[in-house]
Chimera marker file (.cmm) of the C-alpha trace (Angstrom):
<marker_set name="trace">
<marker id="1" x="112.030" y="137.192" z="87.333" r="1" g="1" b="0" radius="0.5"/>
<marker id="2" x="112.096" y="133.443" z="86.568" r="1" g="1" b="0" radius="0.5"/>
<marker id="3" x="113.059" y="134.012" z="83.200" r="1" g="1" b="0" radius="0.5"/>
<marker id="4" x="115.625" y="136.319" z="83.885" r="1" g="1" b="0" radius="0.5"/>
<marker id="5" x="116.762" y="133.938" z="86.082" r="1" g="1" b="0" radius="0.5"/>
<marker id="6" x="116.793" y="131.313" z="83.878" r="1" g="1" b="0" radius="0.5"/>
<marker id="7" x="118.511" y="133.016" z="81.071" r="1" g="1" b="0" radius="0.5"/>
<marker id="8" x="121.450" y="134.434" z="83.332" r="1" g="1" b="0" radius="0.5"/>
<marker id="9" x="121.939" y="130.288" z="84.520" r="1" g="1" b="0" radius="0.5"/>
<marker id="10" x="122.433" y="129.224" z="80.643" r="1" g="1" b="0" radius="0.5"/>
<marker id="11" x="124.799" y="132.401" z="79.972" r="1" g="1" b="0" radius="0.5"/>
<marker id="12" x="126.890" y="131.861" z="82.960" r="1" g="1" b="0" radius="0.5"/>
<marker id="13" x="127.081" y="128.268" z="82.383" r="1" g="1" b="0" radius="0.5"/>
<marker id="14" x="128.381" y="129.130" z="78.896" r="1" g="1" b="0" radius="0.5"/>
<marker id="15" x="130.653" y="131.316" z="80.030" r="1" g="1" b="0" radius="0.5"/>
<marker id="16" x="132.128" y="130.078" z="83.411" r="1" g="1" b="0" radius="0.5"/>
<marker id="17" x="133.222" y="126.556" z="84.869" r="1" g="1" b="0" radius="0.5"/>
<marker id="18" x="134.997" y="125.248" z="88.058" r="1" g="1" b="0" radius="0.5"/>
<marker id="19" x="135.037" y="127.658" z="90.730" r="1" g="1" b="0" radius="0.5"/>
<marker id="20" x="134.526" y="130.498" z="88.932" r="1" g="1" b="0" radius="0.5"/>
<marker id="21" x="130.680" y="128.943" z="87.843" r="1" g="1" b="0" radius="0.5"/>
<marker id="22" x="130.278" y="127.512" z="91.442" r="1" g="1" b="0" radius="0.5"/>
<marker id="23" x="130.405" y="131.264" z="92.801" r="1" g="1" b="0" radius="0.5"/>
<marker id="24" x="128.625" y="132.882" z="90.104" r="1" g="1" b="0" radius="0.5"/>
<marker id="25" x="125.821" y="130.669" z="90.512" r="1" g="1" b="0" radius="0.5"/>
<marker id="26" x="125.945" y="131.595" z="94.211" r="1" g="1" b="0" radius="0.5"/>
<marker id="27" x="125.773" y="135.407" z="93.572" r="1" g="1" b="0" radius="0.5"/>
<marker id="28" x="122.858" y="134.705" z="90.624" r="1" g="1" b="0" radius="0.5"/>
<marker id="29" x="121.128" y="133.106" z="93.640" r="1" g="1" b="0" radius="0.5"/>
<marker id="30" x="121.405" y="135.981" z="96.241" r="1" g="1" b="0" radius="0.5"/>
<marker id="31" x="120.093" y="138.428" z="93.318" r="1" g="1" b="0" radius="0.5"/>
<marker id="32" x="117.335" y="136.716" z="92.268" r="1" g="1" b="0" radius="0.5"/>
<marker id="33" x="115.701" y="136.035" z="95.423" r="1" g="1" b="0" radius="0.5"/>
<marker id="34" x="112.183" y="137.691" z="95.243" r="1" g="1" b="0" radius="0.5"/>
<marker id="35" x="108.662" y="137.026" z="96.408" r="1" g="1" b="0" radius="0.5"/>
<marker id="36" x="106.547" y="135.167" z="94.502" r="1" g="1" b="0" radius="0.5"/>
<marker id="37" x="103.425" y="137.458" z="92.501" r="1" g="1" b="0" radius="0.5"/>
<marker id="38" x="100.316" y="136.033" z="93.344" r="1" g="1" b="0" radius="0.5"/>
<marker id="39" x="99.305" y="136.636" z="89.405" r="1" g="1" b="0" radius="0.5"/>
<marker id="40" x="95.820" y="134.826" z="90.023" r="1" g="1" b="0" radius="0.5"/>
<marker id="41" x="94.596" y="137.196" z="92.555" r="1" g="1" b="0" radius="0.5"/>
<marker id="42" x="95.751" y="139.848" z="90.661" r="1" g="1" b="0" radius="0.5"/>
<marker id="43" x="94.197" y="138.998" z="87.909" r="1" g="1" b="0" radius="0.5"/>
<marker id="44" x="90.554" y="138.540" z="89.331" r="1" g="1" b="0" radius="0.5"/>
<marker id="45" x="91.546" y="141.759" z="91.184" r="1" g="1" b="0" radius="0.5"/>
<marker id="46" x="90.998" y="143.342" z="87.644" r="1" g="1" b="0" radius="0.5"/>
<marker id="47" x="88.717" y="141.372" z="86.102" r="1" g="1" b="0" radius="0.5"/>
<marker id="48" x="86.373" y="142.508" z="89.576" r="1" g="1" b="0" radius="0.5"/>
<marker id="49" x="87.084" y="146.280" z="88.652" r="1" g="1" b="0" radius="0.5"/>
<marker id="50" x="86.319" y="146.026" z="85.038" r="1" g="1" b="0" radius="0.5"/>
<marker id="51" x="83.144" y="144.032" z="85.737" r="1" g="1" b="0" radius="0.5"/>
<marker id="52" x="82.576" y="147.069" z="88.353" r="1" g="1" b="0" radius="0.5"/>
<marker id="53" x="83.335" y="149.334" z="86.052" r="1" g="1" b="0" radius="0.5"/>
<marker id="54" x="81.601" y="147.553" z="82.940" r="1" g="1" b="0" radius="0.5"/>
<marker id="55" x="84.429" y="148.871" z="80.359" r="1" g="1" b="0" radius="0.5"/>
<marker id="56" x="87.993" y="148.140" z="80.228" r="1" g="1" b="0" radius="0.5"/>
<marker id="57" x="90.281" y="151.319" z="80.253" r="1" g="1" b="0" radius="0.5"/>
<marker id="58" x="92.660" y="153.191" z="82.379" r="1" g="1" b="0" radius="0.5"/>
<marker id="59" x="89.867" y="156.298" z="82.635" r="1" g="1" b="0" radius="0.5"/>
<link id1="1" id2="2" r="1" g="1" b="0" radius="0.2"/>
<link id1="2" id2="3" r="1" g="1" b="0" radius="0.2"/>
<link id1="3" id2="4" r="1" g="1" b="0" radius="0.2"/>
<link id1="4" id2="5" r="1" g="1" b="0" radius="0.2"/>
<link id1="5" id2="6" r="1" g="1" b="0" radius="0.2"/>
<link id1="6" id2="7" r="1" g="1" b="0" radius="0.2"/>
<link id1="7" id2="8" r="1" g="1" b="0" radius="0.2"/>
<link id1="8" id2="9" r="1" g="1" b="0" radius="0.2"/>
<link id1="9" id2="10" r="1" g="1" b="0" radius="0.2"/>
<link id1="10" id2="11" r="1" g="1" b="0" radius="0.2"/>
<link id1="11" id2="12" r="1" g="1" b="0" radius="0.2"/>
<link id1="12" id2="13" r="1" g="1" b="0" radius="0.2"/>
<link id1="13" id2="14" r="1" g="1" b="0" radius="0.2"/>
<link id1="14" id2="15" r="1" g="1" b="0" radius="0.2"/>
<link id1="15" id2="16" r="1" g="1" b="0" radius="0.2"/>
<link id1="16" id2="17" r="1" g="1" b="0" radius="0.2"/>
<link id1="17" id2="18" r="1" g="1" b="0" radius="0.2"/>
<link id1="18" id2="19" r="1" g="1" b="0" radius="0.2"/>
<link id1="19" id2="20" r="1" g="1" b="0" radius="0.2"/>
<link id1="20" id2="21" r="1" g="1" b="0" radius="0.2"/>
<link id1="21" id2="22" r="1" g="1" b="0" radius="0.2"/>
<link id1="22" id2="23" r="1" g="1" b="0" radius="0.2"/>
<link id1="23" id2="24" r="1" g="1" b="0" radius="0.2"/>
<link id1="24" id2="25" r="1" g="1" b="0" radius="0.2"/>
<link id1="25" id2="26" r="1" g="1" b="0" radius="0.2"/>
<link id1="26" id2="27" r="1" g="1" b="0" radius="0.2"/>
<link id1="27" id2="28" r="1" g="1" b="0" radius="0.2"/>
<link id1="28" id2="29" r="1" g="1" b="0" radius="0.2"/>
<link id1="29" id2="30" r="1" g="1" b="0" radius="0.2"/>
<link id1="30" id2="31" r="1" g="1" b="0" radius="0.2"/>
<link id1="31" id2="32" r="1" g="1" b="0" radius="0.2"/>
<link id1="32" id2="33" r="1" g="1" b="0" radius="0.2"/>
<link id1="33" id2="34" r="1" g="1" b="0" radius="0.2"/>
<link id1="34" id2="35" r="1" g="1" b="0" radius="0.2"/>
<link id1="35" id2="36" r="1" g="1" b="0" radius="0.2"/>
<link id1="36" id2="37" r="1" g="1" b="0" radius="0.2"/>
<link id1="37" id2="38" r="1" g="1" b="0" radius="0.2"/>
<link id1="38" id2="39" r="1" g="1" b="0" radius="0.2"/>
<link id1="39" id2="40" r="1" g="1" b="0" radius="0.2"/>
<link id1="40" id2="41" r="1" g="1" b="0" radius="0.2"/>
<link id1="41" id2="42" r="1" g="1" b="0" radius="0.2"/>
<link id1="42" id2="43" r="1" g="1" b="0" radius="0.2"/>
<link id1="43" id2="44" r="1" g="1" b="0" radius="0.2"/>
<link id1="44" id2="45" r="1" g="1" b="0" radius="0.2"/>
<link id1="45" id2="46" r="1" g="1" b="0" radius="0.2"/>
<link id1="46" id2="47" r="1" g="1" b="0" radius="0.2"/>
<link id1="47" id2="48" r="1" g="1" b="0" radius="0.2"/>
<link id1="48" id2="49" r="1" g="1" b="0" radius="0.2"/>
<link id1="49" id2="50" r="1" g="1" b="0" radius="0.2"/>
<link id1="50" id2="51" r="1" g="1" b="0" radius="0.2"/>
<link id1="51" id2="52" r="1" g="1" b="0" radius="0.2"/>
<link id1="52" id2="53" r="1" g="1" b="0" radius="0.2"/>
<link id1="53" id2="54" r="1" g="1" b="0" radius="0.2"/>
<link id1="54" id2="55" r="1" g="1" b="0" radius="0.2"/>
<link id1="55" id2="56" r="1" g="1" b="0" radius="0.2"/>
<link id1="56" id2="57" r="1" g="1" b="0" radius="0.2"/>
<link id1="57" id2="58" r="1" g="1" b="0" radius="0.2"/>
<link id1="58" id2="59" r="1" g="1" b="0" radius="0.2"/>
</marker_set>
């Protein structure tokens, strides 16, 4: 979502100024709002179940 973020900021830079950019930015805001992913427990989540497991695959 950061990314996405980011990329819509340059684009509607590019593209808008004044007023028009002020309240763009503001609705880019409101939609990008979203909780954070804790990635790192996620990712020892898996690495747990694949050392459980003792293979890597979806089966």
């Amino acid at each position: 979502m950061d990314k996405i973020e980011a990329s819509a900021r340059k684009i509607i830079a590019d593209v808008a100024e004044g007023d028009m950019l002020r309240t763009q930015m503001a609705i880019l805001r409101r939609l990008a709002k979203h909780d954070p992913v804790n990635t790192i427990g996620l990712r020892q989540q898996i690495a747990d179940k694949v050392i459980e497991r003792g293979r890597y695959g979806l089966s």
